[in-house]
Backbone bond lengths (Angstrom), bond angles and torsions (degrees), N, CA, C in turn:
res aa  C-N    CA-C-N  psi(-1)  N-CA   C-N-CA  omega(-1)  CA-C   N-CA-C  phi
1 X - - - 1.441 - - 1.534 108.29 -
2 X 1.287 117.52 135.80 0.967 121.04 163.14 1.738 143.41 -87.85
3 X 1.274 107.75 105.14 1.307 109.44 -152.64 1.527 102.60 -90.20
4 X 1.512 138.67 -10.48 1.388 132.52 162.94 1.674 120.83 -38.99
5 X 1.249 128.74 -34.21 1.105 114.69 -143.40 2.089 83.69 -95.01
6 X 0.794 115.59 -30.91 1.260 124.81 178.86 1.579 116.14 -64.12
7 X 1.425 114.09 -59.85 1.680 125.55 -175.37 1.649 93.77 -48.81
8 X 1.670 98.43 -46.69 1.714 89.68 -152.24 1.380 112.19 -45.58
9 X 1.329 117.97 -35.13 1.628 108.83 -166.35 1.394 101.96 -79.52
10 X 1.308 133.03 32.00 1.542 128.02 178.44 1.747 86.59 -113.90
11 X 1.742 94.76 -55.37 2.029 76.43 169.22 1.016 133.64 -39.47
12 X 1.587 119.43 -58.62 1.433 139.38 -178.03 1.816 110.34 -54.90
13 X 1.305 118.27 -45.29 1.564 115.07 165.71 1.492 129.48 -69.20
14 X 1.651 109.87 -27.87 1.124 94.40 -148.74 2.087 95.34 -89.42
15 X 1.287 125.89 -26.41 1.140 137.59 148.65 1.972 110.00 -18.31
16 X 1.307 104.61 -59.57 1.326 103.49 -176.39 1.621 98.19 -64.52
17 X 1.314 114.50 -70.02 1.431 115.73 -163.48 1.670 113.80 -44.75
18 X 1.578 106.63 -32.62 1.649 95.37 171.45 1.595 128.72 -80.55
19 X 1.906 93.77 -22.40 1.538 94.92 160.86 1.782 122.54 -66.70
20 X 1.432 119.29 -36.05 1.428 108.18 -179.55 1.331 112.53 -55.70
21 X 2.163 108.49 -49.84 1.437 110.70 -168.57 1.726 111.30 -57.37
22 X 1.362 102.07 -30.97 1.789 113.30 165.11 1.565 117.62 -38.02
23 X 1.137 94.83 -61.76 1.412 125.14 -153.81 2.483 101.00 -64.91
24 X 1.321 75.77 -29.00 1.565 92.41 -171.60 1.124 99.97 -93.33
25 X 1.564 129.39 -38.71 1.336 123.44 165.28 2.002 117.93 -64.85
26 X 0.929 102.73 -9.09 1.191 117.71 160.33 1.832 128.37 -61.98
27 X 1.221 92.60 -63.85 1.613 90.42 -171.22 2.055 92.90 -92.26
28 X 1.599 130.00 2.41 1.199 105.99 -164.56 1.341 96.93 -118.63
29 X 1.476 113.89 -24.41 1.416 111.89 -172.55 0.986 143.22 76.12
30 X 1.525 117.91 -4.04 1.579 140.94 -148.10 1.648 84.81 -77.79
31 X 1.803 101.94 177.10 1.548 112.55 171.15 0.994 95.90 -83.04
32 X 1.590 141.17 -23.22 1.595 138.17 -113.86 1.827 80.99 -122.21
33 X 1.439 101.84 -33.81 1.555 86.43 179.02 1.469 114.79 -103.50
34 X 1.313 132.36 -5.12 1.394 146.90 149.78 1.542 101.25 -54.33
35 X 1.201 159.41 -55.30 1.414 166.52 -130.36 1.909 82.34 -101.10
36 X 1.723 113.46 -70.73 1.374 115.50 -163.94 1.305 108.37 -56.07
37 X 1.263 128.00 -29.46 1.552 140.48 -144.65 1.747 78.44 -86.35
38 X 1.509 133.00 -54.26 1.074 142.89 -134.01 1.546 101.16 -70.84
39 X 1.629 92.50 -59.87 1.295 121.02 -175.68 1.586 129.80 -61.67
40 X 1.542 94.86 -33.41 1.887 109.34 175.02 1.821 82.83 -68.18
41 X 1.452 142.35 -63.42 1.031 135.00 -119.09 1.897 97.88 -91.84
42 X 1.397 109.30 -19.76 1.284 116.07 131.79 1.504 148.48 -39.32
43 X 1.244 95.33 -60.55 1.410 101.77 176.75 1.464 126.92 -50.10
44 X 1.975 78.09 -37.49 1.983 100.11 -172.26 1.695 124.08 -77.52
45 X 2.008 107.26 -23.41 1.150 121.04 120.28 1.426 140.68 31.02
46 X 1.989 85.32 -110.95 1.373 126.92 174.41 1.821 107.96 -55.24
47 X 1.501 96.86 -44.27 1.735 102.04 -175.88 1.868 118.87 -71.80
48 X 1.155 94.66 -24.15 1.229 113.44 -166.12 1.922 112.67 -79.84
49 X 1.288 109.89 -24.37 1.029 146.79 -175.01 1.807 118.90 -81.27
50 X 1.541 90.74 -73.38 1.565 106.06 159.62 1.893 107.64 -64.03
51 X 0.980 137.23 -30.90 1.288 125.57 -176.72 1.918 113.66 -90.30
52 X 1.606 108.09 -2.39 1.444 116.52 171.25 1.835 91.66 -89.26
53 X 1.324 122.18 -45.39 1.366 124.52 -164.92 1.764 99.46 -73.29
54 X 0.687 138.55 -20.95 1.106 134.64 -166.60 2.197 111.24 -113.61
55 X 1.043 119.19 -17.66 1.492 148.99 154.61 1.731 101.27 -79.67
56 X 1.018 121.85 -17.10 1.237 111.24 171.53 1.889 106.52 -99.32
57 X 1.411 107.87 -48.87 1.433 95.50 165.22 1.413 140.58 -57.71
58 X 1.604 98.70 -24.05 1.676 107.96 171.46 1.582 122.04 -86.46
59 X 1.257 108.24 -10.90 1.201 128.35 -179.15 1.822 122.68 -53.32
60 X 0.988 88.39 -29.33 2.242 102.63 -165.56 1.788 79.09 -121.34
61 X 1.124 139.03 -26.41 1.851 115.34 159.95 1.668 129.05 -61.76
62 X 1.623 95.51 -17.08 1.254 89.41 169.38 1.561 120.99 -133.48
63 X 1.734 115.52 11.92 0.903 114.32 165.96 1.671 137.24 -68.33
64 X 0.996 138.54 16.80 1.310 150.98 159.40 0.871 86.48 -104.89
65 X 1.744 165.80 -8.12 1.493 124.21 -175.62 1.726 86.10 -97.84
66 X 1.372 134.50 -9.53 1.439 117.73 175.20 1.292 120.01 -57.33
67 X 1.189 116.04 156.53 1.396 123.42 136.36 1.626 144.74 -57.38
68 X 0.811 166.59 144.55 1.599 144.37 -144.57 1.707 112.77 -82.75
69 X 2.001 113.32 -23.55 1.012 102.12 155.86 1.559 134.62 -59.56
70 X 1.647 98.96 -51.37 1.346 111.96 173.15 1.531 120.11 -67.39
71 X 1.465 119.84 0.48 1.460 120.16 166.86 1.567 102.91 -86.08
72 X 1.261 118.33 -39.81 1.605 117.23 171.97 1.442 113.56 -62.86
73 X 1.129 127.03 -49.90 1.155 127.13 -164.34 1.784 103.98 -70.36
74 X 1.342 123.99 -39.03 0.901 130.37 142.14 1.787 129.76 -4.63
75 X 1.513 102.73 -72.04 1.004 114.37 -166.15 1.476 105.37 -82.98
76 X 1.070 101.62 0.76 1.694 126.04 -173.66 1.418 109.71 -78.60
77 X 1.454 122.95 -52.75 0.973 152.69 -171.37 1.690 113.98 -68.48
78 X 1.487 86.45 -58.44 2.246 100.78 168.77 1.680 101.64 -53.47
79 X 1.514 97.87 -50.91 1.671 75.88 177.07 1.764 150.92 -66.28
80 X 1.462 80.96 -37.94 1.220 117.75 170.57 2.031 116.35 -44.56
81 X 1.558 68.99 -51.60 1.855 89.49 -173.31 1.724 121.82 -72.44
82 X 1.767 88.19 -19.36 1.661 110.05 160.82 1.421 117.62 -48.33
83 X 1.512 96.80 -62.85 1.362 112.82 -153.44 1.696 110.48 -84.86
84 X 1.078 93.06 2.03 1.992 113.29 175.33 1.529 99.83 -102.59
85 X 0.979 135.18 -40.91 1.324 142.56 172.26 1.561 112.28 -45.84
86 X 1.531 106.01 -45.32 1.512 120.66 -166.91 1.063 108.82 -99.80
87 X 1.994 120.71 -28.04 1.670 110.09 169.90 1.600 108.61 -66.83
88 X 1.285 105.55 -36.36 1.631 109.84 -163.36 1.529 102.59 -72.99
89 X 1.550 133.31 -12.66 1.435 127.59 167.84 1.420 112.18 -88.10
90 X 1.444 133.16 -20.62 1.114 138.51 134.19 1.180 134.60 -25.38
91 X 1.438 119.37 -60.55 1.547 129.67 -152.63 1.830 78.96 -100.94
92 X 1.184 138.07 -26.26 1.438 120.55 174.61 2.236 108.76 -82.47
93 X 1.161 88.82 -18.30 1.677 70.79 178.71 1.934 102.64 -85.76
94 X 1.117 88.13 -25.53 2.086 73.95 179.96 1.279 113.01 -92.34
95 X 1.746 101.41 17.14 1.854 104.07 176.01 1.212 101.69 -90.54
96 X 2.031 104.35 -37.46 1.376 104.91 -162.70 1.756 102.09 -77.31
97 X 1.498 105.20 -42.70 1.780 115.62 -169.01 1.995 97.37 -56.75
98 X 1.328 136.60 -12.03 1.208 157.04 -173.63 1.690 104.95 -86.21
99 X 0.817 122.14 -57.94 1.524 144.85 177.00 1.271 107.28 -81.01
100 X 1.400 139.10 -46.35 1.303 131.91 177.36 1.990 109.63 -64.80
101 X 1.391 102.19 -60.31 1.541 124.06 172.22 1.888 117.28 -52.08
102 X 1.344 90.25 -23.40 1.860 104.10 172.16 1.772 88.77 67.22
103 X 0.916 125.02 72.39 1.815 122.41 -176.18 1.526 93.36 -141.58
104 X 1.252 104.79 98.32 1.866 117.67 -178.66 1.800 93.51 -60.87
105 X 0.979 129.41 -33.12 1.486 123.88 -170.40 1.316 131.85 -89.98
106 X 1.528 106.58 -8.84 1.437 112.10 161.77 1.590 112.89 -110.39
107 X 1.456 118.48 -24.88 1.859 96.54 135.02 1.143 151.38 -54.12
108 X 1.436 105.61 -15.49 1.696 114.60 -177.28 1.478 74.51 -84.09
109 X 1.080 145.72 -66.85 1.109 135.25 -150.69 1.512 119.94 -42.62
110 X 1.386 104.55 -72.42 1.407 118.85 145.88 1.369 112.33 -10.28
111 X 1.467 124.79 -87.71 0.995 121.69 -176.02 1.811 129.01 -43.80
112 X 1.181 106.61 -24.79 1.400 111.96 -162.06 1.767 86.78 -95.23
113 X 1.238 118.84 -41.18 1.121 107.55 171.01 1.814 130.97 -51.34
114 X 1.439 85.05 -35.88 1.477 99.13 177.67 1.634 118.38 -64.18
115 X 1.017 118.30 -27.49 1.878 138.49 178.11 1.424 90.24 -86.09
116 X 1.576 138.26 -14.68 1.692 119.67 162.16 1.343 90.29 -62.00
117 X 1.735 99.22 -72.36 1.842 96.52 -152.83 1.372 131.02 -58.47
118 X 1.900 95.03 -4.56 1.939 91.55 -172.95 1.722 82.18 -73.93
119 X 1.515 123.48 -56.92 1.524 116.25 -175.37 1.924 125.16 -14.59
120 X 1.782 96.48 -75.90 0.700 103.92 159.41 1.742 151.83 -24.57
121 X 1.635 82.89 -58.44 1.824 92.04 154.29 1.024 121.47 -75.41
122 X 1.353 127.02 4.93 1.677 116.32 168.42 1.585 91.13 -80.81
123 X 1.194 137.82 -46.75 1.158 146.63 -154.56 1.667 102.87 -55.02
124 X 1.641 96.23 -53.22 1.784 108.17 -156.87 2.060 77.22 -77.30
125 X 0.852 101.47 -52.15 2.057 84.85 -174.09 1.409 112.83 -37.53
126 X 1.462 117.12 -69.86 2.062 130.80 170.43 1.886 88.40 -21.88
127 X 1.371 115.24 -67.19 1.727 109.54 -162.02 1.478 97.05 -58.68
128 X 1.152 112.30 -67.54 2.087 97.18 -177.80 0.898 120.55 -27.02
129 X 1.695 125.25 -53.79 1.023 114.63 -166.11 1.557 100.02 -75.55
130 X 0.943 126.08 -64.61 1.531 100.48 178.55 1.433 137.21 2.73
131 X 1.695 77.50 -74.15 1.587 85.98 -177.13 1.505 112.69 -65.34
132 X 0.695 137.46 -44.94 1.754 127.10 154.57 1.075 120.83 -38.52
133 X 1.184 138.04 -48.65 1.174 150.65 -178.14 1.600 129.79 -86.32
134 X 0.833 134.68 -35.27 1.587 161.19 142.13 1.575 119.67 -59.51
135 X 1.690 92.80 -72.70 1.712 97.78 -151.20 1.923 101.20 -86.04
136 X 1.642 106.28 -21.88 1.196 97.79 -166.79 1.269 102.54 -108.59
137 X 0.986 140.23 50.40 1.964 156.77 142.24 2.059 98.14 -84.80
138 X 0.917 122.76 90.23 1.801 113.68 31.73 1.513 108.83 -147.26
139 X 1.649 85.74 119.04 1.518 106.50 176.59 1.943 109.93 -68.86
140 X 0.804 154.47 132.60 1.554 166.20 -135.58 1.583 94.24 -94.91
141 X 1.589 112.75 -26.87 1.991 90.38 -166.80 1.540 92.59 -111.77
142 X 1.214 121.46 -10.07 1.406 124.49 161.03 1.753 104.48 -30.33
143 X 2.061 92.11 -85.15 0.952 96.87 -163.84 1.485 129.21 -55.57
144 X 1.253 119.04 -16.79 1.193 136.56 -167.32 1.829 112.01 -100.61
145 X 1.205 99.26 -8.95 1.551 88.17 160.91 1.758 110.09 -101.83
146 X 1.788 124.60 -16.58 1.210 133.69 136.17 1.707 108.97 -13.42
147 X 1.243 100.63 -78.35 1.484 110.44 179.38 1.233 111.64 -49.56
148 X 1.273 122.56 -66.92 1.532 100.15 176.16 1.040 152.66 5.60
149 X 1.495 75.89 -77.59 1.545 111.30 -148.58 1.932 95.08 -99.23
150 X 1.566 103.78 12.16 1.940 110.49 174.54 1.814 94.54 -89.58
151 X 1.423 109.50 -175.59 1.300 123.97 -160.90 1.842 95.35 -102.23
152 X 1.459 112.16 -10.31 1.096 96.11 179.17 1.962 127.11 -81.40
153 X 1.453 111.17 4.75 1.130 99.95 156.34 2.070 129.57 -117.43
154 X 1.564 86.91 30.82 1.252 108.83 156.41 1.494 125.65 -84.43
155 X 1.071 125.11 -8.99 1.713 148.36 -142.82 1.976 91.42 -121.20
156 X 1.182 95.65 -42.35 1.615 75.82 -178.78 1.846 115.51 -94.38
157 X 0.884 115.68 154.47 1.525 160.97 169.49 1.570 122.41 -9.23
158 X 1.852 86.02 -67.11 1.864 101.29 -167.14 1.183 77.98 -163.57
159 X 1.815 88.39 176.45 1.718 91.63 -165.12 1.395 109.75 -102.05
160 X 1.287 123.36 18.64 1.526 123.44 153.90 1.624 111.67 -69.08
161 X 1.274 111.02 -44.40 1.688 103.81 169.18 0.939 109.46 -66.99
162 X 1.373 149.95 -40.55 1.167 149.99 173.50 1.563 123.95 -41.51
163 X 1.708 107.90 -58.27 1.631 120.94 146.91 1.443 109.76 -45.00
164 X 1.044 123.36 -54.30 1.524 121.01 -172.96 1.267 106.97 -64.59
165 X 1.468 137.86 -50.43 1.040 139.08 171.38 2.165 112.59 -40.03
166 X 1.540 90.80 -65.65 1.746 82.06 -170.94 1.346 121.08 -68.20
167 X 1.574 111.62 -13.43 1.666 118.76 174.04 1.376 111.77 -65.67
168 X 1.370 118.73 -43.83 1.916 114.62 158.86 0.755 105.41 -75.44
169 X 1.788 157.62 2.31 1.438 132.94 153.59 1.714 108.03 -77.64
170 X 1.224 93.89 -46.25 1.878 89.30 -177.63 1.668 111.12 -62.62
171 X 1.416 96.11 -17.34 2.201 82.45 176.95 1.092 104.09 -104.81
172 X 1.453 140.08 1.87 1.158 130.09 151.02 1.591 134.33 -73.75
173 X 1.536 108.38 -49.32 1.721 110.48 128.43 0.964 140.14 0.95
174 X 1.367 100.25 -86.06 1.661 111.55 172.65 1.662 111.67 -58.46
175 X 1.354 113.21 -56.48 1.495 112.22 -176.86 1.630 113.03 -86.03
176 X 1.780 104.68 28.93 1.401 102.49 152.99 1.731 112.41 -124.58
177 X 1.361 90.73 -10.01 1.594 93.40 165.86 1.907 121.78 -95.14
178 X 1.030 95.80 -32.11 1.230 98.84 152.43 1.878 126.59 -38.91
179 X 0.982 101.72 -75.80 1.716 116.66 152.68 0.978 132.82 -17.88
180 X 1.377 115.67 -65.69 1.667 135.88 171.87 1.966 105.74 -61.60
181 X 1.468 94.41 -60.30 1.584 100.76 -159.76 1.452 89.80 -86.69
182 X 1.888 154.18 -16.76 1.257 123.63 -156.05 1.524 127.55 63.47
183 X 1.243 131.63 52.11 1.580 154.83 149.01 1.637 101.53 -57.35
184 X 1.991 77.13 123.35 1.308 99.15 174.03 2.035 114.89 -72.26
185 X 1.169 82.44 124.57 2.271 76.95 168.92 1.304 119.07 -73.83
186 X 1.446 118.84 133.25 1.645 132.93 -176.38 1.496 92.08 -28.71
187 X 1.298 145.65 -42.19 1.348 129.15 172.80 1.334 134.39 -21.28
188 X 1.736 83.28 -72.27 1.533 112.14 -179.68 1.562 121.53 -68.33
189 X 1.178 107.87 -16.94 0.911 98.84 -162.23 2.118 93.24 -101.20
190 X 0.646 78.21 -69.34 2.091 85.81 167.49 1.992 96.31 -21.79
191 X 1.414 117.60 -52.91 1.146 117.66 -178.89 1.669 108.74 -67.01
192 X 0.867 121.76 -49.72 2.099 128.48 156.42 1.305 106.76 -24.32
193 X 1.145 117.12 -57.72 1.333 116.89 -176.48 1.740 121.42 -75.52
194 X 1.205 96.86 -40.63 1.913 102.50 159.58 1.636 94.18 -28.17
């Protein structure tokens, strides 16, 4: 199962929520919002982290169904999502070392830093969706629940035509995605592994 498509929007929120609590620790100054500010920017962190680890496991499940843009852009994205992973554990230790030290000026810092990376993650979200949306058409069960759910397997008989029917949709599928995206043949690929 793929658990990326889900985490991400905990990345993508939780960035905002530590920038507002930031943002309030900003104009109020309190401990109470220095402590929250610290802790959201943590959390977002922790999320940011688990949603690179988990974008990395889903990553090679759907890379053969890309296209060669959407395989780049792809790899675009793993990186990308690295290096957000590692600013956002950053910008939470000099939120927390800010808040622990009571130093309003290396939390603002923090904080202002933190309103880069929520930006930013709007950015790396726009590319996901892409690539879902754009680069990864045509995914194989897409099209094939399309089929389905058309009138042409209302038309047959019994459910041997019916089997017969989706067994030439799935090799047409395949040997139309194949086409588009460039699929390696059990050959080549057995030889890859040599």
């Amino acid at each position: 199962m793929m658990l990326h498509p889900a985490t991400a929007h905990f990345a993508m929120v939780l960035p905002v929520v530590a920038s507002v609590f930031g943002l309030a620790y900003l104009v109020s100054k309190s401990e109470t919002m220095s402590k929250i500010s610290a802790r959201t920017a943590l959390f977002a962190a922790i999320a940011m982290v688990g949603v690179w680890y988990t974008g990395s496991e889903a990553g090679p499940k759907i890379f053969n169904f890309l296209s060669e843009a959407g395989k780049h852009e792809l790899l675009e994205h793993k990186e990308l999502g690295l290096y957000l992973a590692i600013a956002m554990s950053i910008v939470a230790l000099i939120q927390i070392a800010g808040c622990q030290l009571r130093k309003f000026g290396l939390q603002a810092f923090g904080v202002i830093l933190t309103v880069v990376v929520m930006a930013v993650t709007f950015i790396q979200g726009k590319h996901g969706g892409e690539i879902v949306y754009e680069h990864g058409q045509p995914f194989q069960m897409t099209q094939l629940e399309k089929f389905v759910s058309s009138d042409e397997l209302e038309m047959a008989e019994d459910v041997e035509e019916v089997t017969t029917l989706v067994k030439e949709k799935i090799t047409t599928i395949s040997e139309e995605t194949c086409a588009k995206i460039g699929c390696k043949s059990d050959d080549e690929e057995s030889e890859d592994e040599e």
